[in-house]
mmCIF file of the N, C-alpha and C atoms, coordinates in Angstrom:
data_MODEL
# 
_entry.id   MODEL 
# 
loop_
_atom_site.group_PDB 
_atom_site.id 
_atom_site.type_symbol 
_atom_site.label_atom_id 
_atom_site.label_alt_id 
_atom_site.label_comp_id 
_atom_site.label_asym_id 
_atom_site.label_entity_id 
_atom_site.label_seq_id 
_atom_site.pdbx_PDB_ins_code 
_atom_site.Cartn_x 
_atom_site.Cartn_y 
_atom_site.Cartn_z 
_atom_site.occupancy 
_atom_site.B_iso_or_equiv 
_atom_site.pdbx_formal_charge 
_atom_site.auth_seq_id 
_atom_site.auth_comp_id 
_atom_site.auth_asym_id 
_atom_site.auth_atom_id 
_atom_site.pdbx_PDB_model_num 
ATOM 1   N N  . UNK A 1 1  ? 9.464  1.192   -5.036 1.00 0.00 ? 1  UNK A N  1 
ATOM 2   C CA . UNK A 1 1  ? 8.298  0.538   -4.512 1.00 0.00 ? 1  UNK A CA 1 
ATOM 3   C C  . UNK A 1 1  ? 8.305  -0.959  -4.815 1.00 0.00 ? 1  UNK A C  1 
ATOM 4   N N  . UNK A 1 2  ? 8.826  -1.244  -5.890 1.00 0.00 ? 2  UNK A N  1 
ATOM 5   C CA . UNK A 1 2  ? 8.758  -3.219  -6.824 1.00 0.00 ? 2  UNK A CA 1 
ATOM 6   C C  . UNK A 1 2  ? 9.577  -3.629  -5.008 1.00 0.00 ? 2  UNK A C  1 
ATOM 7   N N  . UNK A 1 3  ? 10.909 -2.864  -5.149 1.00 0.00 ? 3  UNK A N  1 
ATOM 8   C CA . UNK A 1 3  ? 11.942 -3.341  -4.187 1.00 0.00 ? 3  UNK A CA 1 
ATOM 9   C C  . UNK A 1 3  ? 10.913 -3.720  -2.837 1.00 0.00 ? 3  UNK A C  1 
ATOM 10  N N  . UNK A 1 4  ? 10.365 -2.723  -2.247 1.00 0.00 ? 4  UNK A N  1 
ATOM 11  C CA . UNK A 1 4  ? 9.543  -3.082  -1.002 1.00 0.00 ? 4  UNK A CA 1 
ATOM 12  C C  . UNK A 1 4  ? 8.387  -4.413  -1.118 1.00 0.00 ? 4  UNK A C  1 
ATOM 13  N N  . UNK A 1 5  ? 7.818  -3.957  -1.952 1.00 0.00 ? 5  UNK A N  1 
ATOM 14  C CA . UNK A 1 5  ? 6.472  -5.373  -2.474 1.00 0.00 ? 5  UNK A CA 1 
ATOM 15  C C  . UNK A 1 5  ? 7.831  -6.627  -2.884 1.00 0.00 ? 5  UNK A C  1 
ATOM 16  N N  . UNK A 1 6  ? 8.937  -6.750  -2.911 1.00 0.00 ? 6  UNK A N  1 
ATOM 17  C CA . UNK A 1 6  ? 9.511  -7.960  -3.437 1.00 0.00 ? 6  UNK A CA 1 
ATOM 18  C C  . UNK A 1 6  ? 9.966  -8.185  -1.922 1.00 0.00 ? 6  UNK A C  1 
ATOM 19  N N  . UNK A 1 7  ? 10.124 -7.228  -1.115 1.00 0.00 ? 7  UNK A N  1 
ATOM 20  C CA . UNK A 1 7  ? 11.197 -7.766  0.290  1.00 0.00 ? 7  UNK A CA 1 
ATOM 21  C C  . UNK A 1 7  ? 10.095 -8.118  1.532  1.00 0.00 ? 7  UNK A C  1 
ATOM 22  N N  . UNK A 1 8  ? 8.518  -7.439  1.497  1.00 0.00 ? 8  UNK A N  1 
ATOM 23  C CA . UNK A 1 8  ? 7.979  -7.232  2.520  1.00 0.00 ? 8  UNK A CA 1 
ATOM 24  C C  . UNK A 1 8  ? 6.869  -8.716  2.532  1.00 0.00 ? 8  UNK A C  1 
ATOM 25  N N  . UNK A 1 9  ? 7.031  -9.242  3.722  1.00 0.00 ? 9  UNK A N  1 
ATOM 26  C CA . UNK A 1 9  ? 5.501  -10.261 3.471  1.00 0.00 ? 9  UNK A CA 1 
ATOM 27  C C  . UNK A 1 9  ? 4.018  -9.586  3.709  1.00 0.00 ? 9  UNK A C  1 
ATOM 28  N N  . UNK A 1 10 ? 4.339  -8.219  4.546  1.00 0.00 ? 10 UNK A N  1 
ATOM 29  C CA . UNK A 1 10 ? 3.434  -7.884  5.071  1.00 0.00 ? 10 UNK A CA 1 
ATOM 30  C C  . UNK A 1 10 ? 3.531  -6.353  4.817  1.00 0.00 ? 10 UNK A C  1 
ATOM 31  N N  . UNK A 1 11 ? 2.489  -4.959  4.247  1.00 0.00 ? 11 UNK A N  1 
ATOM 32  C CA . UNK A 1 11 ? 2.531  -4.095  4.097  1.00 0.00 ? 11 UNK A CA 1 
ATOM 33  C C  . UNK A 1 11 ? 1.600  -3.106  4.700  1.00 0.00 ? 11 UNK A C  1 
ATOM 34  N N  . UNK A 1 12 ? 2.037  -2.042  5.391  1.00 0.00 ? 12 UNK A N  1 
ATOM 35  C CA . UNK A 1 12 ? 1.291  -0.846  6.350  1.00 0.00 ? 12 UNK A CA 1 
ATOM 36  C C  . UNK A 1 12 ? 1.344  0.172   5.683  1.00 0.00 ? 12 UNK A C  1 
ATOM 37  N N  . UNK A 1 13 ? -0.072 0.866   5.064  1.00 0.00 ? 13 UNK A N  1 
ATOM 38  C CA . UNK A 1 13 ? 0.225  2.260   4.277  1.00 0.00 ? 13 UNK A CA 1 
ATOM 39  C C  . UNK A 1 13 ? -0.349 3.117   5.402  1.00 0.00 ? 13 UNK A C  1 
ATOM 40  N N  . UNK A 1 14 ? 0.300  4.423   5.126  1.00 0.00 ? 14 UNK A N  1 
ATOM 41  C CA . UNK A 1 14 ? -0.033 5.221   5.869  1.00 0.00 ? 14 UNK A CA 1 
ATOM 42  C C  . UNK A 1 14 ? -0.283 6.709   5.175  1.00 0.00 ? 14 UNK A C  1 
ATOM 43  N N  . UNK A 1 15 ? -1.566 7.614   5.219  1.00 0.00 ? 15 UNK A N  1 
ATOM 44  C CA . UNK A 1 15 ? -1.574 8.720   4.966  1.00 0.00 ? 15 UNK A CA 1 
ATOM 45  C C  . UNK A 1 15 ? -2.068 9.742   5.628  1.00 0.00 ? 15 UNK A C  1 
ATOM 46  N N  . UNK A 1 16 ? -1.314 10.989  5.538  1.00 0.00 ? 16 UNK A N  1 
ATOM 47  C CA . UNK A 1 16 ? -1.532 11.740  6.540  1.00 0.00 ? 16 UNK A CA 1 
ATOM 48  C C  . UNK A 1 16 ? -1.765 11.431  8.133  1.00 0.00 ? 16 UNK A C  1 
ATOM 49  N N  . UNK A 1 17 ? -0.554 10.368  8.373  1.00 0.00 ? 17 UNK A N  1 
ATOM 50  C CA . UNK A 1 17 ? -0.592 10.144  9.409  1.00 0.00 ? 17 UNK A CA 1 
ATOM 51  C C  . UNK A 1 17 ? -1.458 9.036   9.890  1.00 0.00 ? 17 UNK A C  1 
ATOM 52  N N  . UNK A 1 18 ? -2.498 8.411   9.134  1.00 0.00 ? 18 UNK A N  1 
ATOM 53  C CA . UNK A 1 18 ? -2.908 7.332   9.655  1.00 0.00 ? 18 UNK A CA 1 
ATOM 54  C C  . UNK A 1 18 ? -3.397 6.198   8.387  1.00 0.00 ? 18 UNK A C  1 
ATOM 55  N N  . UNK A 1 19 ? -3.195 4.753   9.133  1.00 0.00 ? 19 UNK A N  1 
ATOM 56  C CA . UNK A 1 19 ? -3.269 3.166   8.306  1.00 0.00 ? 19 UNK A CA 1 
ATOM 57  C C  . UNK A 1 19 ? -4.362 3.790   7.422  1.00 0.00 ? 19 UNK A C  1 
ATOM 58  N N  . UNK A 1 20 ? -4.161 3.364   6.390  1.00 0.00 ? 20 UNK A N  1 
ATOM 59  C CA . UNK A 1 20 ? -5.433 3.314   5.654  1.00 0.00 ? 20 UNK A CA 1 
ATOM 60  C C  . UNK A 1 20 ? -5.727 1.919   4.744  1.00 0.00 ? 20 UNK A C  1 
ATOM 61  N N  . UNK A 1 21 ? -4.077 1.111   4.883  1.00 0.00 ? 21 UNK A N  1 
ATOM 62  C CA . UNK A 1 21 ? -4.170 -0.316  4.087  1.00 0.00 ? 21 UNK A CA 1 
ATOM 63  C C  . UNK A 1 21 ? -3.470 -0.982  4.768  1.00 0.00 ? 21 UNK A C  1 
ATOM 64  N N  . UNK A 1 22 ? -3.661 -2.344  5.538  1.00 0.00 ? 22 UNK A N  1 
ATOM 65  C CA . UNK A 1 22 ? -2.703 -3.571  5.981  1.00 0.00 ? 22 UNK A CA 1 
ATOM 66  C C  . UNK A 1 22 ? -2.794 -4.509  5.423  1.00 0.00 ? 22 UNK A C  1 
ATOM 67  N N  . UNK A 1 23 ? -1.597 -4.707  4.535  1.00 0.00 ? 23 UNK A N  1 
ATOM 68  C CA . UNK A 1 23 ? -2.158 -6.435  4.244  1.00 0.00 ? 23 UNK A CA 1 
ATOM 69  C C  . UNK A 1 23 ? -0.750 -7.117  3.522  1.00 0.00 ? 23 UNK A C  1 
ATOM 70  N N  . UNK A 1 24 ? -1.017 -8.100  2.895  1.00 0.00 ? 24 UNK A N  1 
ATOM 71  C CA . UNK A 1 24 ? -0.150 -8.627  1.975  1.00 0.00 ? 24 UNK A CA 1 
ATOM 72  C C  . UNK A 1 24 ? 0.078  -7.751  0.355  1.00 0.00 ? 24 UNK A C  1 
ATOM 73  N N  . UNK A 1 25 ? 1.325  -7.532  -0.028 1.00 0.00 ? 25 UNK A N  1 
ATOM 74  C CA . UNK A 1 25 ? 1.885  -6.868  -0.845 1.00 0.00 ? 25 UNK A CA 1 
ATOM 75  C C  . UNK A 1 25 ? 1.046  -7.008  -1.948 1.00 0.00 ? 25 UNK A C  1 
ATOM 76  N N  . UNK A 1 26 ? 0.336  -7.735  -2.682 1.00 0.00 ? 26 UNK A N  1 
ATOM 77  C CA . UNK A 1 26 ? -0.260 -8.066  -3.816 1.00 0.00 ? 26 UNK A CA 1 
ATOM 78  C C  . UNK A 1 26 ? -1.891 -7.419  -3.561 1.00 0.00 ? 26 UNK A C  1 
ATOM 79  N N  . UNK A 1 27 ? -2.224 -7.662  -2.094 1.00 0.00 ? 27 UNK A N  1 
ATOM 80  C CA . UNK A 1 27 ? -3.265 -6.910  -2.145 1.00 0.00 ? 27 UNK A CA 1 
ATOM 81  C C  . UNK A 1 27 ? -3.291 -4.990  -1.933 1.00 0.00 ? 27 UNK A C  1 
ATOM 82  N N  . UNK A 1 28 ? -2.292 -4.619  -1.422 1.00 0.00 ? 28 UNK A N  1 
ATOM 83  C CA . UNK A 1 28 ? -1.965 -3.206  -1.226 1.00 0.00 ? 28 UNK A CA 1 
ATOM 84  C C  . UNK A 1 28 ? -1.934 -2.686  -2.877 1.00 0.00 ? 28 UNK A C  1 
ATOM 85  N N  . UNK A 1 29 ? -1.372 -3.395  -3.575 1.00 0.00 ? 29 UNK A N  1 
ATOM 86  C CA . UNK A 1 29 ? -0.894 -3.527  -4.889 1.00 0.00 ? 29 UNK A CA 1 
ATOM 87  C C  . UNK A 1 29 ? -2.275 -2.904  -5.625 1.00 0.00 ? 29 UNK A C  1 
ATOM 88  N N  . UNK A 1 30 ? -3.039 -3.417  -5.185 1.00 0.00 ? 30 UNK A N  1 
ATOM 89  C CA . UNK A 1 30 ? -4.977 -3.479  -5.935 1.00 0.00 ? 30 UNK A CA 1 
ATOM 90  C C  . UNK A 1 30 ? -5.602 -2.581  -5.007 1.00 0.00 ? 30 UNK A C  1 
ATOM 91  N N  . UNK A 1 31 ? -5.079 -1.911  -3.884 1.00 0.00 ? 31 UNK A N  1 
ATOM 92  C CA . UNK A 1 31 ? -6.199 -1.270  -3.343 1.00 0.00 ? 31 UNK A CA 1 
ATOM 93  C C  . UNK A 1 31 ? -6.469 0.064   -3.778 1.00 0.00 ? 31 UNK A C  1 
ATOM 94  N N  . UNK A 1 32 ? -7.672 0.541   -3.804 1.00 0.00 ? 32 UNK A N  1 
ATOM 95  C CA . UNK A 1 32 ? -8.155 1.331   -4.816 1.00 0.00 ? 32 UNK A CA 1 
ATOM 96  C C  . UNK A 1 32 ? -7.959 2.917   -3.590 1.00 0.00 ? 32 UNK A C  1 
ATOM 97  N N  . UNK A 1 33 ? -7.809 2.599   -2.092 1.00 0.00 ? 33 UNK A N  1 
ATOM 98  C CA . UNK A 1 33 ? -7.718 3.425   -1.808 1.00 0.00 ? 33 UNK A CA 1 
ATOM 99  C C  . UNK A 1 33 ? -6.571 3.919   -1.338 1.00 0.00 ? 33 UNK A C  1 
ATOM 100 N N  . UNK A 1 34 ? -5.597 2.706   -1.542 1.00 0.00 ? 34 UNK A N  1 
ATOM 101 C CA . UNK A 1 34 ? -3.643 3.086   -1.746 1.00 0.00 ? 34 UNK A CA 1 
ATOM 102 C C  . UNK A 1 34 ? -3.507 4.028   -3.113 1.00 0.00 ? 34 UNK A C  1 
ATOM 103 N N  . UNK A 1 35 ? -4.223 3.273   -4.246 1.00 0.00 ? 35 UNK A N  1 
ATOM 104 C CA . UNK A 1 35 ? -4.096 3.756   -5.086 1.00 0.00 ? 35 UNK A CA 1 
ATOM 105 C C  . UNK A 1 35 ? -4.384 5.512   -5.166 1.00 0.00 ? 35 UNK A C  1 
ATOM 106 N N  . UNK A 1 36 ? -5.657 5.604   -4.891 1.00 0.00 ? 36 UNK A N  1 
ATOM 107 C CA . UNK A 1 36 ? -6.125 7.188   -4.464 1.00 0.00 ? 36 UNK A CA 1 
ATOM 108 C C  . UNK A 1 36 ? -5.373 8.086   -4.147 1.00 0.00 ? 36 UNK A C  1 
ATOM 109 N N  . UNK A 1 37 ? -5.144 7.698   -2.952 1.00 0.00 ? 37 UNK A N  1 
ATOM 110 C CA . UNK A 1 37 ? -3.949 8.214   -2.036 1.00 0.00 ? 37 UNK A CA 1 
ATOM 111 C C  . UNK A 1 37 ? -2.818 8.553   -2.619 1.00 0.00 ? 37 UNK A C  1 
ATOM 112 N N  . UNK A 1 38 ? -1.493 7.648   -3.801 1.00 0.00 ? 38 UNK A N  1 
ATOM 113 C CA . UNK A 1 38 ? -0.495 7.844   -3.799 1.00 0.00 ? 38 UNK A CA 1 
ATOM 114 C C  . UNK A 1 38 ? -0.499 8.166   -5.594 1.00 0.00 ? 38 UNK A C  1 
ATOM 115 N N  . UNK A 1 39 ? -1.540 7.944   -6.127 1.00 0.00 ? 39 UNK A N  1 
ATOM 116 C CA . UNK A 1 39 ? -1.572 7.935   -7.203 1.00 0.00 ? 39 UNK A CA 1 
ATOM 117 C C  . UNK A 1 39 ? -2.808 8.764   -8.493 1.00 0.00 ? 39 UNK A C  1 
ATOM 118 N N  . UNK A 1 40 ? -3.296 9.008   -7.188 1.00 0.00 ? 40 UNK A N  1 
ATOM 119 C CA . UNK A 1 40 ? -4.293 10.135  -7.348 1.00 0.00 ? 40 UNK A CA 1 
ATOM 120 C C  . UNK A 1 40 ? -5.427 9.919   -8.571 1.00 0.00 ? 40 UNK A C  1 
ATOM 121 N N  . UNK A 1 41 ? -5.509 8.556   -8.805 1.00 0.00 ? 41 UNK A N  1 
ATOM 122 C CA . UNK A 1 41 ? -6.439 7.982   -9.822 1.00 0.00 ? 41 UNK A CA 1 
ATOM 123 C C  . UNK A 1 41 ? -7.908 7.233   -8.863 1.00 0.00 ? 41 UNK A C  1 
# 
């Protein structure tokens, strides 16, 4: 994941099939509902 946030300017999460975060790597980084999603906190 460091590898993608170091290569990407721009980041698209996706769960269960649909966006739930677009943005710049540092903010995907903080989102509480990327976080949810992949990290289950």
């Amino acid at each position: 994941m460091e590898f993608v946030m170091a290569l990407c300017t721009r980041v698209l999460v996706l769960a269960e099939g649909k966006i739930i975060a677009d943005g710049l790597p540092e903010e995907i980084r903080r989102n509480p509902v990327v976080i949810e999603a992949y990290l289950g906190h």
